[in-house]
N, C-alpha and C positions, 0 to 999 in steps of 0.2 A: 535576685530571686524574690524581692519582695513584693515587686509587679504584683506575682501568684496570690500573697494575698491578701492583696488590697480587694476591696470590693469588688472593684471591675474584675479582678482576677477572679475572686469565687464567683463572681455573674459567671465568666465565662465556661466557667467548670460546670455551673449549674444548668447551662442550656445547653450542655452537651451529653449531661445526665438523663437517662428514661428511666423505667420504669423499676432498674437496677437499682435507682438511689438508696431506696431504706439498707440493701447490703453493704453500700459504703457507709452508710452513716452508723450502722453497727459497728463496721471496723473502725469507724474511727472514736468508738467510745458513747456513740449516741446508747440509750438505752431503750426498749420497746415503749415504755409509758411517753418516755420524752419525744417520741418519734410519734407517736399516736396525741402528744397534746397538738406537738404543732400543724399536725395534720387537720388537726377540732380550727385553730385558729385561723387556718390558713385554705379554707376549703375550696376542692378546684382548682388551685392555686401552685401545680408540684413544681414550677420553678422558684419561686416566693419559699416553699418548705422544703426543699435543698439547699439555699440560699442561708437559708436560718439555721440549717444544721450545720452548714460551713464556718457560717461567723462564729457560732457558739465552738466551734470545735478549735477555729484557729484562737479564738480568746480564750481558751482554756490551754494555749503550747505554750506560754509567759514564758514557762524555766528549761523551755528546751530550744535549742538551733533551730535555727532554719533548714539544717542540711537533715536533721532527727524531724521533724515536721514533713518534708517534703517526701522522705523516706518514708511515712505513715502513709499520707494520701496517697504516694503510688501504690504500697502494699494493699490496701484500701479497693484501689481501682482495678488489683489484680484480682481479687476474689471472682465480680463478675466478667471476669477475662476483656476487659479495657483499655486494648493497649494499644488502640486506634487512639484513644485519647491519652494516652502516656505522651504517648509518641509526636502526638498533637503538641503537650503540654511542653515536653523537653523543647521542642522548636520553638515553640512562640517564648517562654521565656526563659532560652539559651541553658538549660538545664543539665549538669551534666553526666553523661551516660553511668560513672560508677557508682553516682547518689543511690542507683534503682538495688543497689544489694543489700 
């Protein structure tokens, strides 16, 4: 599972994201000012500032699993009901089904 989050793994998470993104990035701990800097940074740019709210999110899971991690980002991707890209995500890197509870 560690594919998921290597860079090319939040790329690919992040060009799957639209306009939804700032609702995962809340769920996953982003906060509005932190979500509104990188926005200032990154203008135009909304794959570049999903991208940045991933890494920052996966470098802050240090003291937790992989299996409590991957468990956030789908609860995460459930809020905007994304489960085109769960489902996406559980396939491409072999994930498996009773992680999502």
């Amino acid at each position: 599972h560690l594919q998921l989050f290597s860079e090319i793994g939040l790329m690919y998470v992040a060009s799957k994201l639209g306009f939804e993104w700032t609702q995962v990035a809340l769920a996953l701990g982003t906060t509005q000012p932190e979500i509104e800097q990188i926005q200032l940074d990154n203008p135009y740019q909304t794959t570049r500032q999903i991208i940045v709210v991933l890494i920052r999110w996966r470098d802050r899971q240090m003291n937790r699993s992989q299996e409590e991690s991957i468990r956030q980002l789908v609860r995460a991707l459930e809020i905007p009901e994304r489960q085109d890209l769960i489902d996406d995500l559980r396939k491409k890197y072999n994930l498996p089904v009773d992680m999502y509870v």
